[in-house]
TORKOL-4160 file (C-alpha; in steps of 0.2 Angstrom, whole numbers, padded with zeros to 4 digits, m for minus):
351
<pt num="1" X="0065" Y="0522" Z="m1031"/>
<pt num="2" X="0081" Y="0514" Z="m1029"/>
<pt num="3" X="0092" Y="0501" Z="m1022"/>
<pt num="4" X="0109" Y="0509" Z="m1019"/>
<pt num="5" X="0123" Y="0501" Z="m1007"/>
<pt num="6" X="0125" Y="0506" Z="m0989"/>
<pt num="7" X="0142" Y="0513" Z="m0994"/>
<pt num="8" X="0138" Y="0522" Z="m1007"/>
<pt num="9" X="0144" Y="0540" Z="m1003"/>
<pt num="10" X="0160" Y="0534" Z="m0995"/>
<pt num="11" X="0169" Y="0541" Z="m1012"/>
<pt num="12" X="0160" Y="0557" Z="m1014"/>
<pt num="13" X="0166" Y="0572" Z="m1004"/>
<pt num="14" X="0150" Y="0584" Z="m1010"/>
<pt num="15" X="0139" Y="0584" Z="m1024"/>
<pt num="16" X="0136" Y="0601" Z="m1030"/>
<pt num="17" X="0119" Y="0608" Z="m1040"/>
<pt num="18" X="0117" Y="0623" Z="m1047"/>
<pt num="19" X="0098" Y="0628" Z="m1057"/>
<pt num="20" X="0094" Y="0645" Z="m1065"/>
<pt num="21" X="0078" Y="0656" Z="m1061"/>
<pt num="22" X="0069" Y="0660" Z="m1076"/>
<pt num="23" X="0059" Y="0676" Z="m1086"/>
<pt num="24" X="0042" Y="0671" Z="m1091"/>
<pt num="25" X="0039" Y="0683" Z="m1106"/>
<pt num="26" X="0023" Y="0678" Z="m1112"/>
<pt num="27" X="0009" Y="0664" Z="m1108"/>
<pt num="28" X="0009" Y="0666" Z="m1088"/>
<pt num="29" X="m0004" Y="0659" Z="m1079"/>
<pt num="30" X="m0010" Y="0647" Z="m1097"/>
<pt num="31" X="0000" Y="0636" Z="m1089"/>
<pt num="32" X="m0012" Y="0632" Z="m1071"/>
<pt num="33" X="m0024" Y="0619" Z="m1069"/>
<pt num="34" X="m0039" Y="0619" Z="m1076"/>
<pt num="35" X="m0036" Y="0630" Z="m1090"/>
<pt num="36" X="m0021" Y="0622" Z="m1095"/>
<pt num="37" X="m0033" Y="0605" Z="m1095"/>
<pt num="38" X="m0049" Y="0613" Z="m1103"/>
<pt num="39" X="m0041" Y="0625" Z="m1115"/>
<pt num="40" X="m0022" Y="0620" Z="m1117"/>
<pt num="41" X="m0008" Y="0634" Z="m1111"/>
<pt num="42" X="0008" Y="0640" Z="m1117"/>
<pt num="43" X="0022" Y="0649" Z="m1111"/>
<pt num="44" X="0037" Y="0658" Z="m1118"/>
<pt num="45" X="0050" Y="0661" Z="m1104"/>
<pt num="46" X="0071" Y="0660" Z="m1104"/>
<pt num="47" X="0083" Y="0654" Z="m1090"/>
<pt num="48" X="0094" Y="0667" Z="m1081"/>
<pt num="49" X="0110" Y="0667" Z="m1074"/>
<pt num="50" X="0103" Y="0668" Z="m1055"/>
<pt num="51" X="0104" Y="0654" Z="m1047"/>
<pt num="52" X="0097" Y="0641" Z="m1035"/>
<pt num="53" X="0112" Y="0630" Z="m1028"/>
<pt num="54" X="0111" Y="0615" Z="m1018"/>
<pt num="55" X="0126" Y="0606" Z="m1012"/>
<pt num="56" X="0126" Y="0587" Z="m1002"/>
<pt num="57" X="0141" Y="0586" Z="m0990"/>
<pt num="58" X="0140" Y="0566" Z="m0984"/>
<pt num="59" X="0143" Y="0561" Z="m0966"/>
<pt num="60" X="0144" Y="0546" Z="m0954"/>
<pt num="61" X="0132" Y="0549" Z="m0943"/>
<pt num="62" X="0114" Y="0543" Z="m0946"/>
<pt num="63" X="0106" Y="0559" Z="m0950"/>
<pt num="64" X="0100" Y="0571" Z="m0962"/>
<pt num="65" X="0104" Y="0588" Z="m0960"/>
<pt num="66" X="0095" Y="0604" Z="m0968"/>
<pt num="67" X="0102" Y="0622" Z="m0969"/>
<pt num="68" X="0096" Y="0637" Z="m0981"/>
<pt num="69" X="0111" Y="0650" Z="m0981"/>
<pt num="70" X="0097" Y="0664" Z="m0985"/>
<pt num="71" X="0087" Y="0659" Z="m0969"/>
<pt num="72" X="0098" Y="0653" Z="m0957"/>
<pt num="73" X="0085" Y="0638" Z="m0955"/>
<pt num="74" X="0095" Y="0622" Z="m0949"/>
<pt num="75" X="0085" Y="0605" Z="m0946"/>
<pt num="76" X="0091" Y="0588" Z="m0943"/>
<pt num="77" X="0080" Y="0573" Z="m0945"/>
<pt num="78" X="0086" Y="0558" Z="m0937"/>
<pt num="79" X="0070" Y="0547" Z="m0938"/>
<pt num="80" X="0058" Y="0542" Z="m0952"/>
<pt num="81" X="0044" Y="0549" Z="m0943"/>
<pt num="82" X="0050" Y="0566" Z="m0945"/>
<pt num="83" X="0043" Y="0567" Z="m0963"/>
<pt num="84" X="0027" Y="0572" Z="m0960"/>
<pt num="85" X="0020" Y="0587" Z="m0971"/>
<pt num="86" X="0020" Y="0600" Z="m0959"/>
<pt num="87" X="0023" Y="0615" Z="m0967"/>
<pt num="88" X="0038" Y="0616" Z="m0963"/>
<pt num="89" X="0052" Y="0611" Z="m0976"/>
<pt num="90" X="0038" Y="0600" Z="m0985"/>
<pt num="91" X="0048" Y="0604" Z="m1001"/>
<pt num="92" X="0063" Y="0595" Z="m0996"/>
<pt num="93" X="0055" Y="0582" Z="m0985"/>
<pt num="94" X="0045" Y="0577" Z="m1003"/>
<pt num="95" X="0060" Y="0576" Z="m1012"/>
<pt num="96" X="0070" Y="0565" Z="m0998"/>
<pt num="97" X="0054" Y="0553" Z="m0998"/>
<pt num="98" X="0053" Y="0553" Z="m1018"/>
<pt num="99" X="0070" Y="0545" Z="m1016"/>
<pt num="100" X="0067" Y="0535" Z="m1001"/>
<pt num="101" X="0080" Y="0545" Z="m0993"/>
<pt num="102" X="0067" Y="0546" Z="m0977"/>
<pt num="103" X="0072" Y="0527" Z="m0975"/>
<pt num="104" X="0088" Y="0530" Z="m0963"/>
<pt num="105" X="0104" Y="0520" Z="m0966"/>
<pt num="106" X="0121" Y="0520" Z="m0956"/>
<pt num="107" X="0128" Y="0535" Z="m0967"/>
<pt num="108" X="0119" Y="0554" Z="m0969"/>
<pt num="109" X="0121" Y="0568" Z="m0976"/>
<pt num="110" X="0118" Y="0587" Z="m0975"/>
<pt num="111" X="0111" Y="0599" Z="m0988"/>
<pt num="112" X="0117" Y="0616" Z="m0990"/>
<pt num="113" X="0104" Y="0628" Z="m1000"/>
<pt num="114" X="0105" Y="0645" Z="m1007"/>
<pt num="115" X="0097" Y="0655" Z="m1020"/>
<pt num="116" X="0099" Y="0674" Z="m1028"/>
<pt num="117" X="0082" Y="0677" Z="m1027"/>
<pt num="118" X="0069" Y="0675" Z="m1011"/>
<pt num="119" X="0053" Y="0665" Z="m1012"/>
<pt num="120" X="0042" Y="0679" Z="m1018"/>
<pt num="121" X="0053" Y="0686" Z="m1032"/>
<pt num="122" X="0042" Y="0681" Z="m1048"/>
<pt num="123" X="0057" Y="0671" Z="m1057"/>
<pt num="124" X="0052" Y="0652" Z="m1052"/>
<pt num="125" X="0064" Y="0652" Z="m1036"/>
<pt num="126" X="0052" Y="0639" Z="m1026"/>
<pt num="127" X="0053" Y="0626" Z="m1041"/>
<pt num="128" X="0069" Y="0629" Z="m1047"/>
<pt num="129" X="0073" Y="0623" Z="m1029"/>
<pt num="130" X="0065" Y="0609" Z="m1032"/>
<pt num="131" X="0073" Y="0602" Z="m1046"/>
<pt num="132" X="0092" Y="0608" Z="m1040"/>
<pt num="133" X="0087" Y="0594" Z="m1025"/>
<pt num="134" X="0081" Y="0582" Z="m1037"/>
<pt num="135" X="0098" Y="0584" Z="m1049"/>
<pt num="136" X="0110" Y="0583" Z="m1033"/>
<pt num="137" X="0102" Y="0566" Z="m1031"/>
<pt num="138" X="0100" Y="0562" Z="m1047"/>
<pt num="139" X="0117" Y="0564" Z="m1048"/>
<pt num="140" X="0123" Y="0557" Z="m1033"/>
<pt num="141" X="0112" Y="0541" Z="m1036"/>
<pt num="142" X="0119" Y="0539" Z="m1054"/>
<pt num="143" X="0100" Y="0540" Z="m1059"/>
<pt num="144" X="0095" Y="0539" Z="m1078"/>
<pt num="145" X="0082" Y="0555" Z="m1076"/>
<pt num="146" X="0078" Y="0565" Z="m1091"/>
<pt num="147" X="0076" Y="0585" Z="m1089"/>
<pt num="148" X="0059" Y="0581" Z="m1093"/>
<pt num="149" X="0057" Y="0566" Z="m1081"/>
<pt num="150" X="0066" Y="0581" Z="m1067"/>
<pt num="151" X="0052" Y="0592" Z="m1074"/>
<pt num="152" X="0038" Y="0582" Z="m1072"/>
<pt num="153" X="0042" Y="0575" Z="m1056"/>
<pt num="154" X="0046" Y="0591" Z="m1046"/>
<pt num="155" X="0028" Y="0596" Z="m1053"/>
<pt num="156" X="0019" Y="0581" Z="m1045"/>
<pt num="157" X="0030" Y="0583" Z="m1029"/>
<pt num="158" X="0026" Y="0601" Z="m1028"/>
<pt num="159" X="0006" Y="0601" Z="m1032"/>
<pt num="160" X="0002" Y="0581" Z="m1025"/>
<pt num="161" X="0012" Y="0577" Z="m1012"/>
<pt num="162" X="0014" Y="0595" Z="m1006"/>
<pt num="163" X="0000" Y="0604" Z="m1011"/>
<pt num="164" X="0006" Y="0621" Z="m1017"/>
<pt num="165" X="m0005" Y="0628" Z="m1030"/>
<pt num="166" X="0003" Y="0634" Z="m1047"/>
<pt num="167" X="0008" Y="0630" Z="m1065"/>
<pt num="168" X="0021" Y="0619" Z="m1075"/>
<pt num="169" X="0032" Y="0631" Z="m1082"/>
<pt num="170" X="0046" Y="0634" Z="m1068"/>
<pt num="171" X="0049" Y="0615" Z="m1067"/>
<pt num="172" X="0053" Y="0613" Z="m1085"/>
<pt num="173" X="0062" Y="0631" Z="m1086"/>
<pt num="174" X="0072" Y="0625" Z="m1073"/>
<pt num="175" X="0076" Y="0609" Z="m1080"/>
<pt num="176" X="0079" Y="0611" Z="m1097"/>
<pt num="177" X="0087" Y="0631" Z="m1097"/>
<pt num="178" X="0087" Y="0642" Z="m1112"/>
<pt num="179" X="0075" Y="0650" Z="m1123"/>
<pt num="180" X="0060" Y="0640" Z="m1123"/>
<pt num="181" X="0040" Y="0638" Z="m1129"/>
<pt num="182" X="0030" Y="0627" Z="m1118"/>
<pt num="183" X="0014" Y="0621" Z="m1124"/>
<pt num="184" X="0003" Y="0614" Z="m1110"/>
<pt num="185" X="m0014" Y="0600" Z="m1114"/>
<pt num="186" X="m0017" Y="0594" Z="m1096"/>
<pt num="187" X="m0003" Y="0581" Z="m1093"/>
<pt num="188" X="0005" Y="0585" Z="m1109"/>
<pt num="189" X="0019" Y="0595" Z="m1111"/>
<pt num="190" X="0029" Y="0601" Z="m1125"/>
<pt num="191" X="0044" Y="0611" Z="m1125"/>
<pt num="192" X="0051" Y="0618" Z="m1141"/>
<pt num="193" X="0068" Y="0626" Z="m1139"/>
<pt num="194" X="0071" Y="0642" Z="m1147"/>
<pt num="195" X="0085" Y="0642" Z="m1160"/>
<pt num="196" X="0089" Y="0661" Z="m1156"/>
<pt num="197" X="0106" Y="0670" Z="m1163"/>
<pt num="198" X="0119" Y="0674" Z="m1155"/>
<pt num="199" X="0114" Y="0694" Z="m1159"/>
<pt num="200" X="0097" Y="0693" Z="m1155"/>
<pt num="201" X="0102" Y="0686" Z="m1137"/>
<pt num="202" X="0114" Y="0699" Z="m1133"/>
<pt num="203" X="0103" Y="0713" Z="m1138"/>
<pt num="204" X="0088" Y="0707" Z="m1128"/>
<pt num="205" X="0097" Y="0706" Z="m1115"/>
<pt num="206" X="0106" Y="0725" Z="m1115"/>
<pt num="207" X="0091" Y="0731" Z="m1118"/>
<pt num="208" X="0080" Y="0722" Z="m1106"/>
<pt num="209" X="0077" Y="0729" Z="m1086"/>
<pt num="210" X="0073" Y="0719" Z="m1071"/>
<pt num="211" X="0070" Y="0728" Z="m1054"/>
<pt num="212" X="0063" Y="0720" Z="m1038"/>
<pt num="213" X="0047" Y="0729" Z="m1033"/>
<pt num="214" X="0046" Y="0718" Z="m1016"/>
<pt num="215" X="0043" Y="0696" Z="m1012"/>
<pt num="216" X="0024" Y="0695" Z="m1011"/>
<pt num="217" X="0012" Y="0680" Z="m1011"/>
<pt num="218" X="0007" Y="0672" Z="m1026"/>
<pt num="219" X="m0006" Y="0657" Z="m1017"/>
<pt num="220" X="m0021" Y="0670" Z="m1018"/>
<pt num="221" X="m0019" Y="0676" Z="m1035"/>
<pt num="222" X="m0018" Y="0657" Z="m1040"/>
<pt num="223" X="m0031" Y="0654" Z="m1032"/>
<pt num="224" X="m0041" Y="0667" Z="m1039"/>
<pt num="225" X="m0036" Y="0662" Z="m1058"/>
<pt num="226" X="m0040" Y="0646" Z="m1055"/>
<pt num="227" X="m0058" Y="0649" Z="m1048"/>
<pt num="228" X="m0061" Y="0660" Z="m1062"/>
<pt num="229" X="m0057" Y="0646" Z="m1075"/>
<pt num="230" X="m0068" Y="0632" Z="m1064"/>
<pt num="231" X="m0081" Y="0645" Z="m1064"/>
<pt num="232" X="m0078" Y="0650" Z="m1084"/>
<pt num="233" X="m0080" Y="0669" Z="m1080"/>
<pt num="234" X="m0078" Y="0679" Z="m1096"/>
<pt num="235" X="m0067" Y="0693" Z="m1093"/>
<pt num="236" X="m0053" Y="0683" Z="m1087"/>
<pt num="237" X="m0055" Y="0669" Z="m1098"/>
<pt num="238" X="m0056" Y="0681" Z="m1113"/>
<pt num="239" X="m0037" Y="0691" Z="m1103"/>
<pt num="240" X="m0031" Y="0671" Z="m1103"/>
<pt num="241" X="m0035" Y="0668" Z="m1120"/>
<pt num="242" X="m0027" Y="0683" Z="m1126"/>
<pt num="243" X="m0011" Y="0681" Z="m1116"/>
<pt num="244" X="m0009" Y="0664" Z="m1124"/>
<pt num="245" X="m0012" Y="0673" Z="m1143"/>
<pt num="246" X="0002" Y="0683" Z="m1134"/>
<pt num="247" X="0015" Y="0670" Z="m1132"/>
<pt num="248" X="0013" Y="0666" Z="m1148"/>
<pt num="249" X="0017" Y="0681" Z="m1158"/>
<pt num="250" X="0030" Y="0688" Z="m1146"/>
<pt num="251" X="0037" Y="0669" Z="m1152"/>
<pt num="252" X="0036" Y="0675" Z="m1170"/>
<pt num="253" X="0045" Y="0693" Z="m1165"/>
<pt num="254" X="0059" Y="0684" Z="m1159"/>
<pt num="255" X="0061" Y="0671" Z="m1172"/>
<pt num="256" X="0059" Y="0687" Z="m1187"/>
<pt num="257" X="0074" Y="0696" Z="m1173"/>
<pt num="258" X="0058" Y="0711" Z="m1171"/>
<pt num="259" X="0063" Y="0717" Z="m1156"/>
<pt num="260" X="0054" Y="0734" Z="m1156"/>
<pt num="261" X="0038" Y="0721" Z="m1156"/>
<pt num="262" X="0043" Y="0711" Z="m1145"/>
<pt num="263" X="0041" Y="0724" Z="m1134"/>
<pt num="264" X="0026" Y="0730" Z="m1140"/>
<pt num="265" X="0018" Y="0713" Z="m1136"/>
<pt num="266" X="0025" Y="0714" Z="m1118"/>
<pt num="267" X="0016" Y="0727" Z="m1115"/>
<pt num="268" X="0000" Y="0722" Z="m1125"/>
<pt num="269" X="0003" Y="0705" Z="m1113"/>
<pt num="270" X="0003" Y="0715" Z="m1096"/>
<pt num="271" X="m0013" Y="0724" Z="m1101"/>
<pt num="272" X="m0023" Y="0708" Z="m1102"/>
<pt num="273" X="m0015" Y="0701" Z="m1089"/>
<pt num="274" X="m0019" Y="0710" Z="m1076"/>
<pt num="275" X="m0037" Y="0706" Z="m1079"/>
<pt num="276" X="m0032" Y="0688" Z="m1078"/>
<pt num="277" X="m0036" Y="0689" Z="m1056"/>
<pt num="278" X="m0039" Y="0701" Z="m1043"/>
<pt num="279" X="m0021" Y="0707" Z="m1035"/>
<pt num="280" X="m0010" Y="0705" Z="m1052"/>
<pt num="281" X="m0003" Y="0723" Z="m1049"/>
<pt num="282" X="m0005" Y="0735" Z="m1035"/>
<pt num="283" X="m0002" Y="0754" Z="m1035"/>
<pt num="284" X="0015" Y="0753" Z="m1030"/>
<pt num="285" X="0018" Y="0742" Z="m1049"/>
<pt num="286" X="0006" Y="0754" Z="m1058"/>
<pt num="287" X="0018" Y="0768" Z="m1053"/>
<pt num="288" X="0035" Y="0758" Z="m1056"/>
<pt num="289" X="0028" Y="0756" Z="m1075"/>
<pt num="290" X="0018" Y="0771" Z="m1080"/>
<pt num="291" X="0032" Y="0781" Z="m1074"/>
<pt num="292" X="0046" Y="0768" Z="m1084"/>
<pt num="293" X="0035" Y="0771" Z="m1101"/>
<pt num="294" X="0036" Y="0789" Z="m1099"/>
<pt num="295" X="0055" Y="0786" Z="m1098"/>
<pt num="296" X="0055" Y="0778" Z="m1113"/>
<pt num="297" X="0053" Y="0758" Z="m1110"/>
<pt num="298" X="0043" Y="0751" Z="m1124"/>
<pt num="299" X="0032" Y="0739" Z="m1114"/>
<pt num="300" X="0034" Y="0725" Z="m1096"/>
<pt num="301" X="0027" Y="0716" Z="m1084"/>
<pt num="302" X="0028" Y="0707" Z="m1069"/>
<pt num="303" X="0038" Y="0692" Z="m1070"/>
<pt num="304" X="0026" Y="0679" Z="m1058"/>
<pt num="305" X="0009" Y="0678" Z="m1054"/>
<pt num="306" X="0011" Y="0696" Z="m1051"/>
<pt num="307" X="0006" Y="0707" Z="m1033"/>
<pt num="308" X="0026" Y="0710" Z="m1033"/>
<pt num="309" X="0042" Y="0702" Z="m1038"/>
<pt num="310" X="0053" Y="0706" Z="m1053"/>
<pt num="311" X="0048" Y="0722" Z="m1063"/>
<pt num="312" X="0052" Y="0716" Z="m1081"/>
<pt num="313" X="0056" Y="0729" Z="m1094"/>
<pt num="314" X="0061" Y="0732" Z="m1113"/>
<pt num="315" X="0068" Y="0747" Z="m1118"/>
<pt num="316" X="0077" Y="0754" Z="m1133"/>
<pt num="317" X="0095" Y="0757" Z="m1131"/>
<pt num="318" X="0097" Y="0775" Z="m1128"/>
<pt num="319" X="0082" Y="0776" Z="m1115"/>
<pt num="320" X="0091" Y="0761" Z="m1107"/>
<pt num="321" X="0100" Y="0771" Z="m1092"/>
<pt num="322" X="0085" Y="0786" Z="m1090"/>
<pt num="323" X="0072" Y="0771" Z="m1088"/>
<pt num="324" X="0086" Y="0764" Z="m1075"/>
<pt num="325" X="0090" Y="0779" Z="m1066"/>
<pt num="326" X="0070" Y="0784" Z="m1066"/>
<pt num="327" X="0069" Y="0765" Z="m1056"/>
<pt num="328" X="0082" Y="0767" Z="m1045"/>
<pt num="329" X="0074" Y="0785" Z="m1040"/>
<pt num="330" X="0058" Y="0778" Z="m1035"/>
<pt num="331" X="0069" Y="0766" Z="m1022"/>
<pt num="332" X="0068" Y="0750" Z="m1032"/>
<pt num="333" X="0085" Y="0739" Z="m1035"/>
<pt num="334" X="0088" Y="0735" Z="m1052"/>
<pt num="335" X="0094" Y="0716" Z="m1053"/>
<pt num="336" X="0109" Y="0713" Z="m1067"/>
<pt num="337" X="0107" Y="0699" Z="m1078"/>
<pt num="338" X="0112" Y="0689" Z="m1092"/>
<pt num="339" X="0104" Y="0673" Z="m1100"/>
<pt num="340" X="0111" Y="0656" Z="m1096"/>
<pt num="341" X="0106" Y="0645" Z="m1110"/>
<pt num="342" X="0111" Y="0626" Z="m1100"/>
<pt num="343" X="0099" Y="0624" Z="m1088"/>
<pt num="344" X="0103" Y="0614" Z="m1072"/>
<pt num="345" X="0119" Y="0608" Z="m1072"/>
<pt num="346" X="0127" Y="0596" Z="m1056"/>
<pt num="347" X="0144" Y="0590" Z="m1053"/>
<pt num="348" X="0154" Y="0579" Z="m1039"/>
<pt num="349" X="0167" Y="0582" Z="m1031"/>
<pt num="350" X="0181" Y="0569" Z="m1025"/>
<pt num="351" X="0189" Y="0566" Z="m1009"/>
């Protein structure tokens, strides 16, 4: 991908990333293969201000070092052949080879990763660490890659050379940051940034609600949406196609600043979209929501392919803190947020 100089990080003392998590809205799951190929997806989601960082600290001896603060996992790779896919760090090992960093030189380096969320949580935290490793190289090789081009790549790393199953929205959440709508046709995608106000953004967000319910697995309920558009069964087809008509009029509540229908469509959304696939919600979510709407949230939903994660909920401002105090009764942890409206940002540091 490159041809840099064998001495090219003898001026850096660290590179620095720093990628947000996102809120998917509206659209979830329109965005996976093969509906997003047969039917065309679309998404309407909006960066957070929790983060994945990844920081490169370079070094004179010929290796390449791993650690994830949130894990404890340390690695060192000191030979090419230890970039086999083997479940274990495939994600970073794709990335490395991408950038035929698995070709060692006389220099190394270690990466340092942490994130505000655990895989699991619903907010995009395994691709969003994907593109925070492809910006920290992108900025430390001085590479001319478009958030789009970050986007795209982390997708095909993610699905082709790893083979984790999923959609396209994260990576280009991650990448571009802000208020988005995504429109998927197979390869194609479009993203359309939303020009919101200043006003609009600040009351979303005092009036929105995001508890953790607990990390689940997302692979089988994938799995299961994706089989159920191969095989064109009707229930769920009809749920996808009614979550896409979603995403677009919750677009319109936003740009007409209709709050009260925004929430109305989240709730309208969570309703189809737990007959999207088996394992979308469980009793443990049912409870969390039906007991919120008697508190007074308007509508929700699960923020990821759903089975657990982030419980995401709008409610109007004076039901606000009895929605929140009803939560933290039932033992969840209400997560405080605000919108990041950058994207991925990356920086150097000098010795």
């Amino acid at each position: 991908m490159h041809n840099q100089p064998k001495n090219y990080l003898s001026q850096i003392k660290m590179v620095r990333a720093r990628t947000p998590l996102r809120l998917s809205f509206a659209g979830g799951g329109t965005d996976v293969s093969p509906y997003a190929d047969t039917r065309g997806g679309c998404v309407l989601n909006a960066t957070i201000s929790r983060y994945v960082y990844a920081t490169l600290v370079p070094k004179s001896e010929r290796s390449i070092g791993f650690r994830s603060f949130d894990y404890g996992t340390v690695v060192y790779w000191t030979q090419e052949e230890h970039f086999q896919f083997d479940g274990q760090m495939d994600l970073v090992k794709g990335v490395l080879k991408r950038f035929e960093l698995d070709k060692f030189r006389t220099e190394g380096f270690d990466l340092f990763v942490h994130a505000d969320a655990p895989p699991g949580s619903g907010l995009g935290s395994s691709s969003t660490f994907t593109v925070a490793l492809i910006g920290l190289f992108r900025e430390l090789l001085g590479l001319p890659i478009t958030s789009a081009g970050m986007a795209g790549l982390a997708y095909d790393i993610e699905r082709n050379d790893v083979g984790i199953k999923g959609g396209r929205q994260d990576q280009y959440a991650a990448a571009f940051g802000g208020f988005n709508f995504m429109e998927f046709h197979g390869e194609e995608v479009v993203v359309t940034p939303l020009r919101l106000s200043e006003y609009l953004i600040n009351e979303l967000e005092y009036n929105l609600i995001l508890c953790f319910t607990g990390s689940r697995e997302s692979q089988p309920i994938i799995d299961s949406q994706m089989e159920s558009a191969k095989n064109e069964e009707v229930e769920p087809l009809a749920a996808m196609d009614q979550v896409k008509a979603i995403a677009f009029e919750m677009k319109k509540a936003l740009l007409a600043n209709d709050l009260d229908r925004f929430g109305e469509m989240l709730h309208e959304g969570w309703l189809q979209k737990k007959k999207m696939a088996k394992g979308i919600t469980t009793p443990r979510i049912d409870e969390l929501y039906e007991e919120a709407r008697k508190a007074g949230a308007i509508g929700g939903k699960i923020t990821g392919a759903g089975g657990g994660g982030h419980l995401l909920l709008y409610c109007p401002f004076n039901k606000r803190h009895i929605v929140r105090e009803r939560l933290s009764a039932l033992g969840t942890s209400v997560t405080d947020f605000r919108f990041d409206p950058v994207g991925m940002q990356t920086w150097r540091v000098y010795k």
